[in-house]
C-alpha positions as CSV (number, residue, x, y, z in Angstrom):
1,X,0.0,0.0,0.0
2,X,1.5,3.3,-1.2
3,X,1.5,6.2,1.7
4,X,-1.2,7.9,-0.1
5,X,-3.8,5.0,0.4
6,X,-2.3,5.3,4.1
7,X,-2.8,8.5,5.0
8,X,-6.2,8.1,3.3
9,X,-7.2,5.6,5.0
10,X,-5.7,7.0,8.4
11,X,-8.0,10.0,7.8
12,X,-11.1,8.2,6.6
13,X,-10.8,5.9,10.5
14,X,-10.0,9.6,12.1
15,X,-13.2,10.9,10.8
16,X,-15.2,7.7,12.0
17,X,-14.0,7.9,15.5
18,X,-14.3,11.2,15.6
19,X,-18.4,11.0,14.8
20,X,-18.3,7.9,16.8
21,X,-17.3,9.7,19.9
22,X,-19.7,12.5,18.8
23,X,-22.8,9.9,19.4
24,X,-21.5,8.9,22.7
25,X,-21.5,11.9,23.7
26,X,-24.6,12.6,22.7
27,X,-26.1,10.0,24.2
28,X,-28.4,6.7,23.3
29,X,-31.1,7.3,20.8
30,X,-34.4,7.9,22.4
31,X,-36.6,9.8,19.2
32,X,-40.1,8.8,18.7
33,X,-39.1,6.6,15.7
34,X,-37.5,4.5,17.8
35,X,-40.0,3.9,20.6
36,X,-42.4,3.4,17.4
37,X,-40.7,1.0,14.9
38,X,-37.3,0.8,14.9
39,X,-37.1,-2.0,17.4
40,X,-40.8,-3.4,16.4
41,X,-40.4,-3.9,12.7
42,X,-37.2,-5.8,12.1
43,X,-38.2,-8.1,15.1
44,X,-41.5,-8.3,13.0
45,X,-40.2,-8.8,10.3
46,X,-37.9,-11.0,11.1
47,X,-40.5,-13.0,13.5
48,X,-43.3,-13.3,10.8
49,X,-45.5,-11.0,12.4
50,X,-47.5,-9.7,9.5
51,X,-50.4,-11.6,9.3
52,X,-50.5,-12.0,13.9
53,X,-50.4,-8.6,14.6
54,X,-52.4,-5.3,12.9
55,X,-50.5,-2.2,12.8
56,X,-48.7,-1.8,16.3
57,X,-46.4,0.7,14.7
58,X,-48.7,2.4,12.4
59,X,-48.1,2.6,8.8
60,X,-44.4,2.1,9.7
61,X,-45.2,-1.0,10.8
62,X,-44.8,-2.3,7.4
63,X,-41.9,-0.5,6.0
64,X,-38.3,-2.3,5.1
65,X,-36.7,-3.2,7.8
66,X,-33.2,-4.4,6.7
67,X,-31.3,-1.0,7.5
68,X,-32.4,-1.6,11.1
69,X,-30.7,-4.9,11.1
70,X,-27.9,-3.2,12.8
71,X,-29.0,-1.5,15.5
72,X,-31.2,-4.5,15.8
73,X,-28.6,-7.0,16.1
74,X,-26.7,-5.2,18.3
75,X,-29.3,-4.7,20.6
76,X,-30.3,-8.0,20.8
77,X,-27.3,-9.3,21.9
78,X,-24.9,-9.1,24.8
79,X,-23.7,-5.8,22.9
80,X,-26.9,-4.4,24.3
81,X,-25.1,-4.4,27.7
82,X,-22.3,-2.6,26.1
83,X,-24.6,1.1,25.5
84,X,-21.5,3.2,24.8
85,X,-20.0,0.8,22.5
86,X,-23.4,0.9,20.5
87,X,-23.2,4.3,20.2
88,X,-20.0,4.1,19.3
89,X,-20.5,1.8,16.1
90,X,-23.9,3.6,15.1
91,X,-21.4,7.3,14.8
92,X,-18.8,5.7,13.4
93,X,-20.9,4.2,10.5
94,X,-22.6,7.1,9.8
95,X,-18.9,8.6,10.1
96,X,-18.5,7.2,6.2
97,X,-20.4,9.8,5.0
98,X,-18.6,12.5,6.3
99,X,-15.4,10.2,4.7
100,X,-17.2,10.6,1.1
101,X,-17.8,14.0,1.5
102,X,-14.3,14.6,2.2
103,X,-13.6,12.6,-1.0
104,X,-16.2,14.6,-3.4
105,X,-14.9,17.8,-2.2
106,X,-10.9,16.5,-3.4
107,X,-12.1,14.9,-6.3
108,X,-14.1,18.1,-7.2
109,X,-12.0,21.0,-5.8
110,X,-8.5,20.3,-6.9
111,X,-6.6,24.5,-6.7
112,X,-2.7,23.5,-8.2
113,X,-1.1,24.5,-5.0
114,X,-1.5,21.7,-2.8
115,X,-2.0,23.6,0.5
116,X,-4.5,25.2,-0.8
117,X,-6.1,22.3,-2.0
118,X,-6.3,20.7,1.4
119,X,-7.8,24.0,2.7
120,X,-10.5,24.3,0.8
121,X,-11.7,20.3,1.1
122,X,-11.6,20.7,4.8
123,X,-13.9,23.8,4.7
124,X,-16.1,21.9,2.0
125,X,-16.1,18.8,4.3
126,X,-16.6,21.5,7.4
127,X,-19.8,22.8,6.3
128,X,-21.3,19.7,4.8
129,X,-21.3,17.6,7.7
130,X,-22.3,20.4,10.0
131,X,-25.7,21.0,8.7
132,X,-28.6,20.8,11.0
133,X,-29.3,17.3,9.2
134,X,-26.8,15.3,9.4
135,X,-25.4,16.6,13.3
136,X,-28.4,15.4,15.5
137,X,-29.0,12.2,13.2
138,X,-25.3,10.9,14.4
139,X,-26.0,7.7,16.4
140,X,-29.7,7.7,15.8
141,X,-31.5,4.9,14.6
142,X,-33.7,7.0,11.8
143,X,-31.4,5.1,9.3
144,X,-31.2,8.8,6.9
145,X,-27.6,8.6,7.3
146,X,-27.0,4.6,6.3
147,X,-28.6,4.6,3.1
148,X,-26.8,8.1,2.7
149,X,-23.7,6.6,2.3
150,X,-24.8,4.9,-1.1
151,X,-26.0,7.3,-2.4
152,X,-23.3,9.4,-1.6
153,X,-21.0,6.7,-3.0
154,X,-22.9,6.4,-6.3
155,X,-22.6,10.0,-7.1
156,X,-18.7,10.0,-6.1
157,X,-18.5,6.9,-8.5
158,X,-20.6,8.8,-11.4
159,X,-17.6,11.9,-10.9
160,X,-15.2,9.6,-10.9
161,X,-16.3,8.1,-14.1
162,X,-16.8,11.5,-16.3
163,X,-13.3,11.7,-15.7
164,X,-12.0,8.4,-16.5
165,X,-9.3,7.7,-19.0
166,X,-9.4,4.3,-19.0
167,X,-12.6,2.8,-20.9
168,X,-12.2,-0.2,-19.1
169,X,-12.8,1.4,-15.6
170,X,-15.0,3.7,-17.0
171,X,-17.7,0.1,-17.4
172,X,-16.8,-0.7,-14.1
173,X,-17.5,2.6,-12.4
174,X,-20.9,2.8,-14.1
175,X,-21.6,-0.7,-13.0
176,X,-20.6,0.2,-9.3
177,X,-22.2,3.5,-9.6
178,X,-25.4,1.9,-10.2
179,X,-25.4,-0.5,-7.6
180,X,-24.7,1.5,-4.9
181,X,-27.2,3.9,-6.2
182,X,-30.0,0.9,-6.0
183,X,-28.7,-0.1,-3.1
184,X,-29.5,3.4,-1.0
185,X,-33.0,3.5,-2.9
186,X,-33.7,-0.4,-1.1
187,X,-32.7,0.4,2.3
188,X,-35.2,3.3,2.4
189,X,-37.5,4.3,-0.1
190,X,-37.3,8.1,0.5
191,X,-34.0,8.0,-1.8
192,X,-36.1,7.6,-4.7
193,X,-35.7,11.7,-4.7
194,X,-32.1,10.5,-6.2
195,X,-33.5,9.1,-8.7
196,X,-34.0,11.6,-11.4
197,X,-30.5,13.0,-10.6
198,X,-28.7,9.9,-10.9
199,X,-29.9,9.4,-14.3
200,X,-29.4,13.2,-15.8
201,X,-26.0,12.4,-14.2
202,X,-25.9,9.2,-15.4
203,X,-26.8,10.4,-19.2
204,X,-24.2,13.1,-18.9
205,X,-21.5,11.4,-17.7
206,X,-21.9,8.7,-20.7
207,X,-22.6,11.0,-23.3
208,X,-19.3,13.1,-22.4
209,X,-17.9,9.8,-22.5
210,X,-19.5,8.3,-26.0
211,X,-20.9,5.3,-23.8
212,X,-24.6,5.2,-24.0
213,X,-25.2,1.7,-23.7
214,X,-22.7,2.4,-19.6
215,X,-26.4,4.1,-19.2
216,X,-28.2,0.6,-19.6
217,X,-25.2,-0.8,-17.2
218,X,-25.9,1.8,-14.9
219,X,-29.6,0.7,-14.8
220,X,-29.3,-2.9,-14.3
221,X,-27.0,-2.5,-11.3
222,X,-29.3,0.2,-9.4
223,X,-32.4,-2.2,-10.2
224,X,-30.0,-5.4,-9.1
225,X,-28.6,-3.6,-5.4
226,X,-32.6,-2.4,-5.1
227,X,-33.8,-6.4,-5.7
228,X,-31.0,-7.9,-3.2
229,X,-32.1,-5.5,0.0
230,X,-35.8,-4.6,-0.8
231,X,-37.0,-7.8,-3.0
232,X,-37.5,-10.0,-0.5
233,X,-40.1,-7.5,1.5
234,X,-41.4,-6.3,-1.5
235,X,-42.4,-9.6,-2.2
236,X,-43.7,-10.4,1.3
237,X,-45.6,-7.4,1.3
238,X,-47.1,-8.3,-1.8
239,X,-48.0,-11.7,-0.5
240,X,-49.5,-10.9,2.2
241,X,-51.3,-7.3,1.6
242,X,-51.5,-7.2,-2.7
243,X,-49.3,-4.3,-2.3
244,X,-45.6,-4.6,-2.3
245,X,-45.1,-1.2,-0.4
246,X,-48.3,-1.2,1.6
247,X,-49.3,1.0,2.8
248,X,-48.1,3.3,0.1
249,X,-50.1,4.0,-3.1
250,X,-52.5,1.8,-2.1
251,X,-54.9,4.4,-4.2
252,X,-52.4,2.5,-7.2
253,X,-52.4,-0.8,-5.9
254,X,-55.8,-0.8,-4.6
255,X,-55.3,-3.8,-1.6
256,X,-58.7,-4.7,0.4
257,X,-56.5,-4.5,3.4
258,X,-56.2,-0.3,4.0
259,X,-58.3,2.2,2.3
260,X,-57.4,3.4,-1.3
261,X,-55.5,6.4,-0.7
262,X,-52.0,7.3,-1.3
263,X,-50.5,8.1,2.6
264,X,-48.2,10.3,1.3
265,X,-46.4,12.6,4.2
266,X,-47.9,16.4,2.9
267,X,-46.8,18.1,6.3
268,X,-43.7,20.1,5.0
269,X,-44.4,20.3,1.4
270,X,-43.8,24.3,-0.2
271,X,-47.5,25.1,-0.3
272,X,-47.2,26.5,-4.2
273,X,-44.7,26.4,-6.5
274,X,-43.0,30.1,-5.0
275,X,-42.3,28.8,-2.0
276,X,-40.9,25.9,-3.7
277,X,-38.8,28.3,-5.8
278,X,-37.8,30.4,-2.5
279,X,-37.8,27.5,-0.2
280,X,-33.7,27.1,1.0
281,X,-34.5,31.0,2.4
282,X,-37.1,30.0,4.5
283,X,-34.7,27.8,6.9
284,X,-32.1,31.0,7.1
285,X,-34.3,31.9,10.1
286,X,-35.6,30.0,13.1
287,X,-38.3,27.9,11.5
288,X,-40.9,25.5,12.9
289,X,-43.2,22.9,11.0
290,X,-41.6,23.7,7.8
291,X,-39.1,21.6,7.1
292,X,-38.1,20.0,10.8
293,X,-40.8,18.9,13.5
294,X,-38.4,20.3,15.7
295,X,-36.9,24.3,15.4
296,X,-34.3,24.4,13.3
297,X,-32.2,27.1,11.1
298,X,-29.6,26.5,8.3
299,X,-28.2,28.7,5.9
300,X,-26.0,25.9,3.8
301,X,-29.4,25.8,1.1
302,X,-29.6,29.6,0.5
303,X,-25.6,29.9,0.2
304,X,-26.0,26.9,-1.9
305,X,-28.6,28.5,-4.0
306,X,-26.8,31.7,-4.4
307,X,-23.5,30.3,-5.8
308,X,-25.5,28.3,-8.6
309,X,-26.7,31.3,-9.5
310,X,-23.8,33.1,-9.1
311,X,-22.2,30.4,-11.6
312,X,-24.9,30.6,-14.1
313,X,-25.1,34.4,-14.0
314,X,-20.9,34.5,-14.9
315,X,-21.3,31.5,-17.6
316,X,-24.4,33.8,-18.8
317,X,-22.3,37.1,-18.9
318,X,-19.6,35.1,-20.9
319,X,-16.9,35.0,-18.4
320,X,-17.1,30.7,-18.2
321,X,-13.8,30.8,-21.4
322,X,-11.9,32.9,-19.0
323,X,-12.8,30.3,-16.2
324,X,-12.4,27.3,-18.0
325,X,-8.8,28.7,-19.5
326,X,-7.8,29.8,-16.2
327,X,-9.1,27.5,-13.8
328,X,-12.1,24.8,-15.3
329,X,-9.6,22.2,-14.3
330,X,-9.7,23.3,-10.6
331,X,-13.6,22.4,-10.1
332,X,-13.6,19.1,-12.3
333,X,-17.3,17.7,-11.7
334,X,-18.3,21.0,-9.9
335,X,-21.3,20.6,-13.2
336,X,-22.3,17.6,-12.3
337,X,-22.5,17.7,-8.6
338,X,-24.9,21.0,-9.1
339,X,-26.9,19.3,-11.5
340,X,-27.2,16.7,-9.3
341,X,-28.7,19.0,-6.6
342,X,-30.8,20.5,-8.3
343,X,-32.7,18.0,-10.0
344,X,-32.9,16.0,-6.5
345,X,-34.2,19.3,-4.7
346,X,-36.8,19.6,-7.1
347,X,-37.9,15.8,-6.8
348,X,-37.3,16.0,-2.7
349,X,-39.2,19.2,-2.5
350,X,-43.0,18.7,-3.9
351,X,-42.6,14.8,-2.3
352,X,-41.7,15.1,1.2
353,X,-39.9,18.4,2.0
354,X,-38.3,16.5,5.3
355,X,-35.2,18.1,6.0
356,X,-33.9,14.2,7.0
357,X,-34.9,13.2,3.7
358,X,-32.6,16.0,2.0
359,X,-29.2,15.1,4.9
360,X,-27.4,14.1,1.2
361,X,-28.5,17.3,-0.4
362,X,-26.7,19.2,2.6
363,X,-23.8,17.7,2.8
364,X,-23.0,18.4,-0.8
365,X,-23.7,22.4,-0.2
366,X,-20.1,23.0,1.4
367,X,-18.7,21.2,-2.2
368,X,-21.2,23.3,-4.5
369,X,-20.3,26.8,-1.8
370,X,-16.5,26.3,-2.0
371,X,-16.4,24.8,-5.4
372,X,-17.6,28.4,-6.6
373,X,-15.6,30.2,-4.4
374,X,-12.4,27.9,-6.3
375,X,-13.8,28.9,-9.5
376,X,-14.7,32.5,-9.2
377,X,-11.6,33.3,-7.0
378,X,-8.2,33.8,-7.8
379,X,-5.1,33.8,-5.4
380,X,-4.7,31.4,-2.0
381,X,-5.4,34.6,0.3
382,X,-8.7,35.3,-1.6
383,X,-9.9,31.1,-2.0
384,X,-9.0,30.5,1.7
385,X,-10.2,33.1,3.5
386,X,-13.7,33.5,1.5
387,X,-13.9,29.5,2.5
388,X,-13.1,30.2,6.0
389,X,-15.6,33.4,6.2
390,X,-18.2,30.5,4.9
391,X,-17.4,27.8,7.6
392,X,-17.8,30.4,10.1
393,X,-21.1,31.7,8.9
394,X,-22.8,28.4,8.8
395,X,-21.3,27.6,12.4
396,X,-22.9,31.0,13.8
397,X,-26.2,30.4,12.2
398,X,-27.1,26.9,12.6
399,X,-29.9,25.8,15.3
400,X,-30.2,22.2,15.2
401,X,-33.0,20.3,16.1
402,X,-33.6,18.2,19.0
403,X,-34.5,14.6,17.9
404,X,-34.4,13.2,21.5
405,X,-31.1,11.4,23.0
406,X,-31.2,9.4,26.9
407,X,-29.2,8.6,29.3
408,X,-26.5,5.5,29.6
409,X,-27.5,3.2,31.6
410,X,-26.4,0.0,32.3
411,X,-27.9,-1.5,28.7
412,X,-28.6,0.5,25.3
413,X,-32.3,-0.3,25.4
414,X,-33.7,-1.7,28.9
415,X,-37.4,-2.6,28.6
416,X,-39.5,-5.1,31.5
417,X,-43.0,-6.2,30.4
418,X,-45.4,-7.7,32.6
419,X,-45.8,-11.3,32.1
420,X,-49.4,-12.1,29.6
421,X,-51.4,-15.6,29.4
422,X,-50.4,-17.5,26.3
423,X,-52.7,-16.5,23.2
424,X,-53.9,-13.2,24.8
425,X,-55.2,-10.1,22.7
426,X,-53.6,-6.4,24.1
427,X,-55.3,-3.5,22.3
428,X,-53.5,-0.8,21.6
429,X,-55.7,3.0,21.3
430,X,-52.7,5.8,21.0
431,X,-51.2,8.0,18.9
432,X,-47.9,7.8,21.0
433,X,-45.1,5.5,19.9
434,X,-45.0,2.2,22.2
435,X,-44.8,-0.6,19.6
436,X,-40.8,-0.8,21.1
437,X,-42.5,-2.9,24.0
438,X,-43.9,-5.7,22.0
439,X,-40.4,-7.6,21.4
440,X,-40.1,-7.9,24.8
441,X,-43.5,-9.1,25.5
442,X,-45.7,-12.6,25.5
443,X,-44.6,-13.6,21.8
444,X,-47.8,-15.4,21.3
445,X,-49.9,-12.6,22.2
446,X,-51.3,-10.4,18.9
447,X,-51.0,-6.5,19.1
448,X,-54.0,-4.7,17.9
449,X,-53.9,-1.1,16.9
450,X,-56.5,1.2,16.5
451,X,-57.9,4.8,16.5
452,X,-54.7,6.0,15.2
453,X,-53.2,8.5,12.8
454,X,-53.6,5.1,10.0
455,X,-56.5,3.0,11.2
456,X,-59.8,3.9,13.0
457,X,-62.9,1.8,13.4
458,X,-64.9,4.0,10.8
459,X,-62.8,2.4,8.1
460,X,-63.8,-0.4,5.8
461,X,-61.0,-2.8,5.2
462,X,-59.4,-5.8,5.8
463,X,-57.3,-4.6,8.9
464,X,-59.9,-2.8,10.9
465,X,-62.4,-5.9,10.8
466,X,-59.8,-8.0,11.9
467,X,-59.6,-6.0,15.0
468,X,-62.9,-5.8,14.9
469,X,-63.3,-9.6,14.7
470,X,-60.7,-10.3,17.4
471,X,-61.7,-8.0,20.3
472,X,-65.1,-9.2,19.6
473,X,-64.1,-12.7,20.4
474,X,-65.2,-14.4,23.1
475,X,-63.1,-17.0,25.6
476,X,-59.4,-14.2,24.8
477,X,-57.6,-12.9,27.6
478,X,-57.8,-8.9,26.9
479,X,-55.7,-6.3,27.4
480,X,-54.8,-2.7,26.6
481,X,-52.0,-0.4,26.4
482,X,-52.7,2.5,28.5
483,X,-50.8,6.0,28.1
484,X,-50.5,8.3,30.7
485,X,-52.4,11.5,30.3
486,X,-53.2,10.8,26.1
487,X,-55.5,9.5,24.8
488,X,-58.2,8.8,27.8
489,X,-61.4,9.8,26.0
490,X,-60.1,7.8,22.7
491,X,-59.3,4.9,25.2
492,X,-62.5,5.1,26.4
493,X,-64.6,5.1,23.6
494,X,-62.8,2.1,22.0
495,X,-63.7,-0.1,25.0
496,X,-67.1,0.9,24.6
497,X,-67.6,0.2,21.5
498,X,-66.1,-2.8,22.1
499,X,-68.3,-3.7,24.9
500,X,-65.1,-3.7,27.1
501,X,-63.8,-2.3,30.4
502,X,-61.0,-2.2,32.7
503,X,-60.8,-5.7,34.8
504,X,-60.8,-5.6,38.6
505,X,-56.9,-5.8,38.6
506,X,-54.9,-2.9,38.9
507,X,-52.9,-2.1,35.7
508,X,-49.3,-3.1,35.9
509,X,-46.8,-0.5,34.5
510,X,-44.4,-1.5,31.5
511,X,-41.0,-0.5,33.0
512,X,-38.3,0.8,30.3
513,X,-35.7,3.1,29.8
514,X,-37.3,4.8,26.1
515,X,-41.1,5.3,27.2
516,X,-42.4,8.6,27.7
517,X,-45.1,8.9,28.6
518,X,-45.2,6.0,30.9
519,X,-46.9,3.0,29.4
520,X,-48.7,-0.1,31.4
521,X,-51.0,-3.3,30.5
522,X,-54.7,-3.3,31.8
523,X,-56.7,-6.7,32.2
524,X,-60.0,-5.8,30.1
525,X,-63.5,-7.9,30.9
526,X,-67.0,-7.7,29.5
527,X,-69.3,-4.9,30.7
């Protein structure tokens, strides 16, 4: 190994510690997502639960699971005694992002003087990986920043490839490209905002190179890494609900199981296409509901925004032959990677508007931000200290958001159930996120949802009269999840129309380290 490849890879383990430490210090993961199906579905999944239970986790019961698999697996193990060292592996893995950040920006920003070089890749890497997407997500289970990595590594592949010399590496880049690209797209379906820019990329990048059919390779090995981690739950979705992403599109795919509507996320969407034009200005200020459940500000899209247009503006005025003669050389793939952007913004934007859904998008602003500076600027003084002035604008502005983080204890996730009768029904009438719960529960119990933000009794499908069916049989130990202070007229209600109520015995409290509110099992009897 030459001492290039060391010192790279020296750097790329120095950046993985580093955000591994970062989540330690952070603390355990403790977000709603979690409590609601980021310990539930891969033990679901995993435990054939689709057809026992009905929707403990909502309509996130049913999404792919195999990004949790290793949070899961460490949490099911003796690791799970070991809560630092957890956190510890979940920073350090989403560390590689920050590694191919740091390699975009060096493959795209390449000034001839070296020191300068190294300057300006640190301050691209600096303000990409300090947005207020990609900082609180460290060590969290919300999985934004695993498939993140392949899509990263796709486009870094795709750069790689426009300016390849060697045809034969040129195939193989497409080819890797492609499947890393799929591969992001199957371990969370919210990467399908990629999509469209991977393939204007994509049909650039061969074009330049007079390789069309590479576009056709491309294809197959996005739809190949998509098969290997989604096919197999795509399938078992499709056997068991006649819709292979239920509950999504079921207004396309029409299953008797959920009603026929598309559960699309509208919440942060630009309400009309000027907001959608404006939107990267609306986070410069303290925002709420708009892009973040949580208050949030970041400048990185509007400086973003301005140095596209502050690139388009000097190719318009005709200053882009004095660039290229100059300097093109110095931004190679700078083209690409603000295509790349833009097309995905406009795809991200109208779809789900979720700032976690964009983390990719904002790590790439500090390569777009100092990419233009590279190009624009001339002199190391000017190129360093206008990438410098940037870094320390973005680290003044930004207010992150609080996604929720614990305390260590003595294991990562600590949860006690009360002990159920074999074969029992618990009922479950929240909107809160307790689903976590059921792994560690009676395994032959079912969990019945209901009166949630997805199912409620005055629905007609398949789901809601098998609750329907199952709390109305007779000879089933009953039970329900009870949630202090929410949800007590809904609770109510439910039992009622259930001709139900709470048993004689006191309720007996579900003991954990994640729950909030406080969470216990109630024996239910016949009125």
């Amino acid at each position: 190994m030459s001492s290039t490849s060391l010192w790279i890879a020296f750097g790329a383990l120095a950046i993985c510690t580093a955000t591994g430490l970062v989540s330690v210090t952070f603390g355990p993961d403790n977000y709603q997502d979690l409590r609601f199906y980021h310990l539930y579905a891969p033990w679901a999944y995993l435990h054939g639960r689709y057809p026992v239970d009905v929707a403990p986790a909502e309509s996130q019961t049913y999404f792919n699971p195999v990004a949790d698999f290793l949070f899961y697996g460490m949490a099911s193990s003796f690791l799970n005694g070991m809560p630092r060292f957890i956190a510890f592996v979940m920073g350090a893995v989403h560390g590689l992002n920050a590694v191919l950040v740091a390699a975009i920006a060096a493959h795209v920003i390449r000034p001839r003087d070296p020191p300068t070089r190294v300057a300006l890749t640190v301050a691209a890497t600096l303000i990409g990986v300090s947005g207020a997407g990609f900082v609180p997500l460290i060590g969290t289970t919300s999985n934004d920043l695993i498939n993140s990595i392949f899509v990263l590594g796709g486009l870094l592949g795709i750069l790689r490839v426009a300016d390849q010399t060697n045809a034969q590496a040129a195939w193989r880049g497409f080819a890797w490209s492609g499947l890393l690209a799929g591969v992001g797209l199957g371990l969370k379906y919210t990467a399908a905002v990629f999509v469209p820019g991977f393939a204007v990329i994509a049909v650039v990048a061969a074009m330049r190179r007079k390789m069309p059919a590479a576009i056709v390779t491309f294809g197959a090995c996005a739809a190949l890494g998509f098969i290997v981690f989604a096919g197999h739950h795509l399938f078992t979705l499709w056997r068991e609900f006649d819709n292979p992403i239920f509950p999504m599109l079921n207004n396309v795919f029409g299953s008797p199981y959920f009603d026929p509507i598309s559960s699309a996320d509208e919440q942060f969407r630009p309400r009309d296409v000027w907001q959608l034009i404006a939107y990267p200005f609306y986070w410069v200020k303290t925002t709420h509901y708009i892009i973040s459940e949580s208050p949030l500000r970041d400048w990185r899209g509007a400086l973003a925004y301005v140095a596209i247009a502050a690139a388009l503006v000097t190719c318009i005025v005709g200053w882009r032959r004095q660039r290229e003669q100059d300097g093109g050389r110095e931004t190679c793939g700078l083209g690409l990677v603000m295509v790349f952007v833009a097309v995905s913004y406009l795809a991200w934007a109208p779809v789900f508007g979720n700032i976690r859904y964009a983390v990719v998008l904002e790590m790439l602003t500090g390569v777009i931000v100092v990419g233009v500076v590279t190009w624009l600027a001339r002199g190391r003084a000017r190129r360093i200290g206008s990438a410098g002035a940037l870094v320390a604008i973005v680290a003044a502005t930004t207010i992150y958001p609080d996604w929720g983080r614990g305390q260590f204890g003595e294991r990562y996730i600590d949860v006690r159930v009360p002990s159920l009768p074999a074969n029992s029904l618990v009922l479950i009438v929240t909107r809160q996120p307790v689903a976590f719960f059921i792994p560690y529960a009676e395994p032959t119990a079912r969990y019945l949802a209901i009166e949630n933000d997805f199912l409620a009794l005055s629905q007609s499908n398949r789901l809601v009269a098998e609750v329907e069916s199952q709390m109305r049989t007779p000879d089933r130990a009953k039970f329900a999840v009870r949630v202090a202070g929410h949800d007590e007229d809904r609770f109510e209600r439910v039992l009622d129309h259930f001709g139900l109520t709470l048993g004689p015995s006191p309720c007996r409290p579900i003991e954990s380290n994640l729950e909030n509110p406080a969470l216990s099992l109630c024996p239910l009897v016949a009125r």
